[in-house]
C-alpha positions in Angstrom: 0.0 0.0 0.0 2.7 2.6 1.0 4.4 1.9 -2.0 1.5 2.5 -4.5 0.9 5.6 -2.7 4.6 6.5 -3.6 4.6 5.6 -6.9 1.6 7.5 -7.6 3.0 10.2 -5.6 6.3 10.1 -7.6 4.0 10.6 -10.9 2.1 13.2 -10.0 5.3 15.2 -9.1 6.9 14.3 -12.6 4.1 15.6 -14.5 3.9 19.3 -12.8 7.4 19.7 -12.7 7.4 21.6 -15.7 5.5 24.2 -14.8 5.2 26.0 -11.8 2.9 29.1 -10.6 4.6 31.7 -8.6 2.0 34.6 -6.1 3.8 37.3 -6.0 4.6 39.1 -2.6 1.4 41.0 -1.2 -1.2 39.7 -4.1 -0.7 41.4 -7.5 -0.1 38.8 -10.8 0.3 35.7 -11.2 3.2 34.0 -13.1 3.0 30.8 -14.4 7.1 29.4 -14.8 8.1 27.1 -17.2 11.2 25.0 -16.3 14.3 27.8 -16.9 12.2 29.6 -14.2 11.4 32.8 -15.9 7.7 34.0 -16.5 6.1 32.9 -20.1 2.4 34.5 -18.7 1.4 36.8 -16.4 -2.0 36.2 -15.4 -3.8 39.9 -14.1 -5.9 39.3 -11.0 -9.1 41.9 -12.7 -9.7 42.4 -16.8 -7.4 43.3 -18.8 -7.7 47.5 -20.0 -10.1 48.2 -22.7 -8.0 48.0 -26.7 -6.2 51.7 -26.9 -6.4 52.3 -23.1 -2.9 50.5 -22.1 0.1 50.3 -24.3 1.6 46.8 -23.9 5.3 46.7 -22.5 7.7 46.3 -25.2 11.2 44.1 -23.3 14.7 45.1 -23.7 16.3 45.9 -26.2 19.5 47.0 -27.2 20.5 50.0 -29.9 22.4 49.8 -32.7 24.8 51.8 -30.8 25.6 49.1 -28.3 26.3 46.3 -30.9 30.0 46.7 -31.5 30.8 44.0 -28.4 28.0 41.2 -28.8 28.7 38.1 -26.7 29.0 35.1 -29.4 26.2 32.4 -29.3 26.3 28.7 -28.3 27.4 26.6 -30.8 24.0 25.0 -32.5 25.5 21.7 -33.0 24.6 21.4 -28.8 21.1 21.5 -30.1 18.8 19.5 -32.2 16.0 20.0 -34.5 13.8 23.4 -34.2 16.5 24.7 -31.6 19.5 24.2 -33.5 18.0 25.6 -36.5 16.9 28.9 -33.9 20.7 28.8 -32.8 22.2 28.6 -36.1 20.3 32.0 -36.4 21.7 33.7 -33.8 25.3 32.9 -35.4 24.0 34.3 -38.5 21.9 37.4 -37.7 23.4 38.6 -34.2 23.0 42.0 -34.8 19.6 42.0 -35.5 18.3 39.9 -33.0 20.4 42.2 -30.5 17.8 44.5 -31.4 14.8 42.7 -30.9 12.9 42.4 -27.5 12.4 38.7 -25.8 8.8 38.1 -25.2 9.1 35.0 -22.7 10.3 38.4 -20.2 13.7 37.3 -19.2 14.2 40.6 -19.5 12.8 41.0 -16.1 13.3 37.2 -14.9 17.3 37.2 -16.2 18.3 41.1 -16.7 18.1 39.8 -20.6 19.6 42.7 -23.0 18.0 41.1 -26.0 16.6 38.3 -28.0 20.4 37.7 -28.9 20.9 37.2 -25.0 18.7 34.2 -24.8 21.1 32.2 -27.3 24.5 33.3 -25.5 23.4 30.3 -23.1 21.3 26.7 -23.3 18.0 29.6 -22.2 16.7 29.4 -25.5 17.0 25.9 -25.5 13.7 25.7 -23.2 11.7 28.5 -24.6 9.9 27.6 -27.5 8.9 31.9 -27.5 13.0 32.3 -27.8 13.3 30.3 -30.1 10.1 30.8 -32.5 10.8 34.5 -32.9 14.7 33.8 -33.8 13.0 31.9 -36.4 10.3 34.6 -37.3 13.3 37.2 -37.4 15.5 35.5 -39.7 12.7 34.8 -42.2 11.5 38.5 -42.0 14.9 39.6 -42.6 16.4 37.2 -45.5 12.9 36.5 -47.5 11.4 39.7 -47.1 14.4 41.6 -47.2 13.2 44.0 -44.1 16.0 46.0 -41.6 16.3 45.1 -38.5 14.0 48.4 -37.4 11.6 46.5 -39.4 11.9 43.5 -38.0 11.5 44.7 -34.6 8.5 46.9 -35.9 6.8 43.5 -37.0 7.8 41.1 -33.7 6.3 43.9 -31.3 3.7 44.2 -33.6 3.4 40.0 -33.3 4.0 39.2 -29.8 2.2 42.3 -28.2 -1.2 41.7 -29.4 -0.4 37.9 -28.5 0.9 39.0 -25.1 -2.2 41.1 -24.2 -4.8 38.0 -25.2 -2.8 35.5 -22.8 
């Protein structure tokens, strides 16, 4: 008996341990975690503001200014599939994803720069929003022939209405 209630115990903790909710201190949102620990959703305790009353945060960035000393990116043959392809990005079009916000917020979970940032380390490896928008990016940039302005123009454009419907 105490070792079925184990074992069922023991499954039960495998399948949440991917994802994890998070109160925050004295009420406010909710954050759901996935397993590299930073926020992919922020749930609002009341209704979200009516369309054209709140402008939806836009995370860091960086300037072309401050791209003369990128960090290089993992190497993508540590990857496989979707992710290396996403990584294999990064070591093509650093500059222009330097200039593109992250919208899994590691920005505020990891002091993230960037969507570059994210591939600098295995973090983009278990964010599927890290590594989708890589992706998007490069095919903005290379079949649509758009500057990285425009590219950044067309992910906020993206992931803020997605953001504000989560």
């Amino acid at each position: 008996m105490k070792t079925k209630f184990l074992l069922i115990l023991l499954v039960i903790l495998a399948l949440g341990a991917g994802t994890l909710v998070v109160m925050k201190p004295g009420g406010g949102d909710t954050e759901i975690a996935h397993e590299h620990g930073g926020p992919t959703v922020a749930l609002p305790d009341t209704a979200p503001p009516a369309p054209g009353h709140a402008k939806p945060r836009i995370p860091a960035y960086q300037v072309a200014s401050e791209l003369a000393s990128l960090p290089p990116t993992l190497a993508a043959s540590e990857f496989f599939g979707k992710t290396r392809e996403a990584y294999e990005v990064a070591k093509k079009i650093p500059d222009t994803l330097a200039q593109l916000p992250c919208y899994c917020e590691c920005d505020k979970a990891f002091g993230h720069k960037s969507l570059h940032t994210c591939f600098v380390d295995d973090h983009a490896s278990h964010c599927a929003v890290c590594v989708d928008e890589a992706l998007l990016a490069y095919k903005l940039q290379k079949d649509e022939k758009l500057t990285p302005e425009q590219v950044r123009e067309k992910i906020v454009e993206k992931y803020s209405v997605e953001h504000q419907h989560q």
